[in-house]
Backbone as a chain_set.jsonl record, in Angstrom:
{"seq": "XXXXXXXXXXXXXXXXXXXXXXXXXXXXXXXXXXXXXXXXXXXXXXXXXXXXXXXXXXXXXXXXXXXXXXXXXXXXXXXXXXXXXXX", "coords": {"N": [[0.821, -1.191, 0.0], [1.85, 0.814, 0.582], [3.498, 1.783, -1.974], [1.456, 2.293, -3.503], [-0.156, 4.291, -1.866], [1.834, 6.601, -2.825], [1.759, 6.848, -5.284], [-0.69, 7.453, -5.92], [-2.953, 9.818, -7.107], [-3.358, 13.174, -5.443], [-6.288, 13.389, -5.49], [-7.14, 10.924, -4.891], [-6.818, 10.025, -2.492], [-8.824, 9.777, -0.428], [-9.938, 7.159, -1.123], [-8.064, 5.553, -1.114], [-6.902, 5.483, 1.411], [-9.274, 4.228, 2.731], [-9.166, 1.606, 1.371], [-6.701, 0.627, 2.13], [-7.18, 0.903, 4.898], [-9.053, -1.029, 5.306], [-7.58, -3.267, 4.449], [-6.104, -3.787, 6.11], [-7.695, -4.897, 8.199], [-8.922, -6.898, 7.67], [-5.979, -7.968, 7.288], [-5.827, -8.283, 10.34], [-7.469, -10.211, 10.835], [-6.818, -12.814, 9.815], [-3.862, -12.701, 11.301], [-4.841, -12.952, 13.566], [-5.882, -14.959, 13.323], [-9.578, -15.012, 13.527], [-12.468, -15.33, 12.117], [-12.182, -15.337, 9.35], [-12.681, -18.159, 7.359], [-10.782, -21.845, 6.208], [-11.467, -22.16, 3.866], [-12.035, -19.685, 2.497], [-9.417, -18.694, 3.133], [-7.631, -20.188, 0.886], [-8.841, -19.333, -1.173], [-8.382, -16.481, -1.386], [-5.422, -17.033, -1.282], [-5.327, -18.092, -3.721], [-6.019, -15.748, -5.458], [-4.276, -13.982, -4.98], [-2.847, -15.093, -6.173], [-3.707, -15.237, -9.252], [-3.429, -12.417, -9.419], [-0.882, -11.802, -9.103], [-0.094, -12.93, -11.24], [-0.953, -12.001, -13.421], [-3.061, -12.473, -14.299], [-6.099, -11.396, -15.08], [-9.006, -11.982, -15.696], [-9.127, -14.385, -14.189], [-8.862, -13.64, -11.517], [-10.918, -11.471, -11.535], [-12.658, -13.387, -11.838], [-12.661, -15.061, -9.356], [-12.966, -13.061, -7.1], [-15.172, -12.088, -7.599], [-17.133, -14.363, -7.186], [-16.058, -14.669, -4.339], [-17.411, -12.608, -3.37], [-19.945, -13.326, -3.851], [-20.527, -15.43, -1.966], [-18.962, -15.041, 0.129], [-18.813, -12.29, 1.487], [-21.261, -11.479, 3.274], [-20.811, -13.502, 5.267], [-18.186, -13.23, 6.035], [-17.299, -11.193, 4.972], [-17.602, -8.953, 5.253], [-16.536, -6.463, 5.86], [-14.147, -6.332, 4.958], [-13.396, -6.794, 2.271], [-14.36, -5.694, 0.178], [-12.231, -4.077, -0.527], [-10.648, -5.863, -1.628], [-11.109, -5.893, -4.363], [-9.997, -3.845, -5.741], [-7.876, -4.48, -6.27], [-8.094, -6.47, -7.934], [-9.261, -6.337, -9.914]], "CA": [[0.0, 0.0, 0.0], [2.999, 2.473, 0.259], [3.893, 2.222, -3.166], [-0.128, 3.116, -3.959], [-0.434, 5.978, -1.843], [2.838, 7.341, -3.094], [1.737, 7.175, -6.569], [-2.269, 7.801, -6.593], [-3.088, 11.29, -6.866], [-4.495, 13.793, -4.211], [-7.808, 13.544, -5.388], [-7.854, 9.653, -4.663], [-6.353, 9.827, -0.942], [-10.049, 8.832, 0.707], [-10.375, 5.728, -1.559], [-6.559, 5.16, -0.583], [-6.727, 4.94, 2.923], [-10.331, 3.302, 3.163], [-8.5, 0.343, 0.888], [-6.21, 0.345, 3.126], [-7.475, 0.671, 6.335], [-9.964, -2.477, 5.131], [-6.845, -4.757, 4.196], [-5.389, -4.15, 7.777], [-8.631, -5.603, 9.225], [-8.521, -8.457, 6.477], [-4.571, -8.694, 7.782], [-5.618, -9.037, 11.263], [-8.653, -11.236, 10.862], [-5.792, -13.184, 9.039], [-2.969, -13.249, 11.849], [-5.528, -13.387, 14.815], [-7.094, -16.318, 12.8], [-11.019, -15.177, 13.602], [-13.543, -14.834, 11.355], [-12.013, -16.457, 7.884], [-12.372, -19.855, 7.264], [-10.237, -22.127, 5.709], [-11.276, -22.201, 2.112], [-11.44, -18.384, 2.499], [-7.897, -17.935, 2.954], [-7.457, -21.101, -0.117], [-9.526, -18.604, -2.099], [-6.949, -15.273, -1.555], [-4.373, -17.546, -2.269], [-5.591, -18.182, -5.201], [-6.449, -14.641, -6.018], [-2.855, -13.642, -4.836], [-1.447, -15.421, -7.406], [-3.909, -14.597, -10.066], [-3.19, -11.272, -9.998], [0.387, -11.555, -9.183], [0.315, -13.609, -12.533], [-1.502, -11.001, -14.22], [-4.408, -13.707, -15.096], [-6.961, -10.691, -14.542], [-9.959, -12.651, -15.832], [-9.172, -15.576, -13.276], [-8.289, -12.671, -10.299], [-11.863, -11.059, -10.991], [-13.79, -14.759, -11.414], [-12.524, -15.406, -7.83], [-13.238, -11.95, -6.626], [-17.076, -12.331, -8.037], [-17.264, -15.835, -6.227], [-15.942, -14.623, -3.164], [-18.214, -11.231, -2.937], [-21.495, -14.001, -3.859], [-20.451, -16.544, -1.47], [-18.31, -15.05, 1.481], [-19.331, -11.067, 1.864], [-22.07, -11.382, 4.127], [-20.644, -14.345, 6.574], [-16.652, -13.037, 6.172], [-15.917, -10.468, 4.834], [-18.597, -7.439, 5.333], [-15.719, -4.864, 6.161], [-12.797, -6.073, 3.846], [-13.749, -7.822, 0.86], [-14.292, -4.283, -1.148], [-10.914, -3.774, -1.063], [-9.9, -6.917, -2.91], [-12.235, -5.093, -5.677], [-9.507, -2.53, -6.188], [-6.441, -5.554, -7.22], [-8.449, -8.141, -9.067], [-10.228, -5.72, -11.126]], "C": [[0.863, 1.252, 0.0], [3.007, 2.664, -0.647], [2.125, 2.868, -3.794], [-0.06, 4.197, -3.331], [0.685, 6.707, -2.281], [2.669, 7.515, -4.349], [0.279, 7.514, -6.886], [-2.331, 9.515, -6.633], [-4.008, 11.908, -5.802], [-5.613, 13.34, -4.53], [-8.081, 12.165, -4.958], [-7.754, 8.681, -3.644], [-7.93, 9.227, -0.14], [-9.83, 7.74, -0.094], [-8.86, 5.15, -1.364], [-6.819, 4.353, 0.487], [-7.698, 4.242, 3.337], [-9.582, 2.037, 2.474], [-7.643, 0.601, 2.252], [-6.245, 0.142, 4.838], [-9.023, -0.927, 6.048], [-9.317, -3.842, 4.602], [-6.228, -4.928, 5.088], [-6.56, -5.101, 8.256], [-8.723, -6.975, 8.389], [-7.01, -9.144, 7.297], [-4.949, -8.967, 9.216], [-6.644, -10.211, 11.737], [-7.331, -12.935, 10.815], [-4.77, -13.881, 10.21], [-3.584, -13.273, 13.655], [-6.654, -15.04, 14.508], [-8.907, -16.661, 13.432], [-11.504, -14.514, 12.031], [-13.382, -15.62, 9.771], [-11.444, -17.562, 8.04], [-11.702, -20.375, 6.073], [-9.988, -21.782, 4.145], [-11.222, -21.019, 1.661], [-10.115, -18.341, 2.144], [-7.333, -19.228, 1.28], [-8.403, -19.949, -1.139], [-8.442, -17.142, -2.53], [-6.2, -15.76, -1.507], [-4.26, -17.648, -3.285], [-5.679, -16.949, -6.291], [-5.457, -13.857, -5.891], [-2.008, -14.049, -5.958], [-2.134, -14.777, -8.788], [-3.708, -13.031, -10.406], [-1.836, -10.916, -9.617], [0.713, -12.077, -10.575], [-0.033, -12.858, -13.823], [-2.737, -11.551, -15.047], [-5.521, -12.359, -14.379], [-8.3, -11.184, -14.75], [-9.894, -13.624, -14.777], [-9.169, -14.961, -11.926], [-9.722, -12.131, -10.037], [-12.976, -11.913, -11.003], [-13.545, -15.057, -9.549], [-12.923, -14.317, -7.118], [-14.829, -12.071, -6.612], [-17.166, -13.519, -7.225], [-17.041, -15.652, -4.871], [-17.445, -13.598, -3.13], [-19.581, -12.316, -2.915], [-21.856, -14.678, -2.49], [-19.99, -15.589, 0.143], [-18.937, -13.489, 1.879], [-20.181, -11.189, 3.321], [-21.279, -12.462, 5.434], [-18.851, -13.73, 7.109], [-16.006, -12.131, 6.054], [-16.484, -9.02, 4.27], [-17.392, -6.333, 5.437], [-14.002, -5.143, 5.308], [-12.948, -6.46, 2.857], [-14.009, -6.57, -0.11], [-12.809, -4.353, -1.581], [-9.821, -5.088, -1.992], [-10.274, -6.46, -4.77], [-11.198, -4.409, -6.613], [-8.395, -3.558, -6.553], [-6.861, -5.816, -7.899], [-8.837, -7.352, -9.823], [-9.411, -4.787, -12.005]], "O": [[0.621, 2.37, -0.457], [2.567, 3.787, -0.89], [1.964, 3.885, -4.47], [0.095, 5.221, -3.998], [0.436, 7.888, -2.037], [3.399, 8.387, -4.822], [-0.003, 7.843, -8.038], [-1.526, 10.212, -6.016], [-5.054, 11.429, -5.363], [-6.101, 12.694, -3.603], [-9.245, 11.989, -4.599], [-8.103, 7.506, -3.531], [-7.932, 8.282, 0.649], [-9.198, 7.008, 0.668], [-8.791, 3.944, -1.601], [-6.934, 3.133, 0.607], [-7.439, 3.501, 4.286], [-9.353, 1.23, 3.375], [-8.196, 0.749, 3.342], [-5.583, -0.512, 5.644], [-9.668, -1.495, 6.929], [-9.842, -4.932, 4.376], [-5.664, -6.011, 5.242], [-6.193, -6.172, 8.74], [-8.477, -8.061, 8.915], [-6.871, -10.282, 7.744], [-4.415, -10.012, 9.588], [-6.584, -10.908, 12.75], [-7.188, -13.807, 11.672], [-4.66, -15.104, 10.302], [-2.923, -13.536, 14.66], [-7.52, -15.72, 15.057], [-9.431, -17.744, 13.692], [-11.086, -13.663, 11.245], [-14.244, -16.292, 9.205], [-10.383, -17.962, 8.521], [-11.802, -19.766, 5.008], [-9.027, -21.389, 3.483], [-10.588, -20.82, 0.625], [-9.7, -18.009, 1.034], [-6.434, -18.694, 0.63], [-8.247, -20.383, -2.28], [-7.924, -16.881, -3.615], [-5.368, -14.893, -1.775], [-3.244, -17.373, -3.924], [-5.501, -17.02, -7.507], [-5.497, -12.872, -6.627], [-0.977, -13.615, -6.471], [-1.482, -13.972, -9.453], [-3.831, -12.558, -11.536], [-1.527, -9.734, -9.769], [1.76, -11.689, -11.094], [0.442, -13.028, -14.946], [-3.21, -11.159, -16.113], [-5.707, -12.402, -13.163], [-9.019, -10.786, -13.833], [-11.03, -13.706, -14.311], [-9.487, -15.749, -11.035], [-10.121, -12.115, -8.873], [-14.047, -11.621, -10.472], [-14.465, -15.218, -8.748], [-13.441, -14.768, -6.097], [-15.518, -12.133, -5.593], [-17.389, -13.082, -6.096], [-17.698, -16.345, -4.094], [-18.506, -14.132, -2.808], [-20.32, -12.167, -1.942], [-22.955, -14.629, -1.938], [-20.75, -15.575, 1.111], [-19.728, -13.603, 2.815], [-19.608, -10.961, 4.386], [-21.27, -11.994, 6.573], [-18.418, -13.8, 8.259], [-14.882, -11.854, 6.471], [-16.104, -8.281, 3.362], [-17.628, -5.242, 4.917], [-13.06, -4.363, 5.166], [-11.823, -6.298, 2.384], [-13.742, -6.743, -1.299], [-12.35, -4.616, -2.692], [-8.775, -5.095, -2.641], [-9.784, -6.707, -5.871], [-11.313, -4.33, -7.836], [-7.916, -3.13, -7.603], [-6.305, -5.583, -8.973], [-8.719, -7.867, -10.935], [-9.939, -4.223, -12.963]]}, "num_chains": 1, "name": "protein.A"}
């Protein structure tokens, strides 16, 4: 997220820091291990690589699958911000 806010422009500092302040709570859901379940985190693995691989069709099929499936039970307050990689 450094290298993003160091390169977005002023005007796009709120949608900055809300991404970011919604992939901290993702990271500590993450290293306090509540709230996402297994196949969750087997799902942003998956979506880690697709868009580290640059497979952006396969990055925003998993993105759409999560938001159908997990949103409401997992991932009400971070799951936007995956919106802003895969897409």
């Amino acid at each position: 997220m450094a290298r993003v806010k160091s390169r977005a422009p002023a005007s796009f500092a709120a949608q900055v820091n809300d991404t970011d302040k919604r992939l901290n709570i993702l990271f500590d859901h993450l290293n306090n291990e509540t709230l996402i379940q297994p196949d969750t985190i087997e799902q942003l693995v998956q979506l880690s690589q697709a868009v580290q691989g640059r497979d952006l069709d396969n990055a925003a099929a998993i993105s759409t699958e999560m938001m159908k499936t997990k949103l409401e039970s997992e991932g009400g307050n971070w799951m936007v911000s995956l919106l802003i990689f895969a897409l």
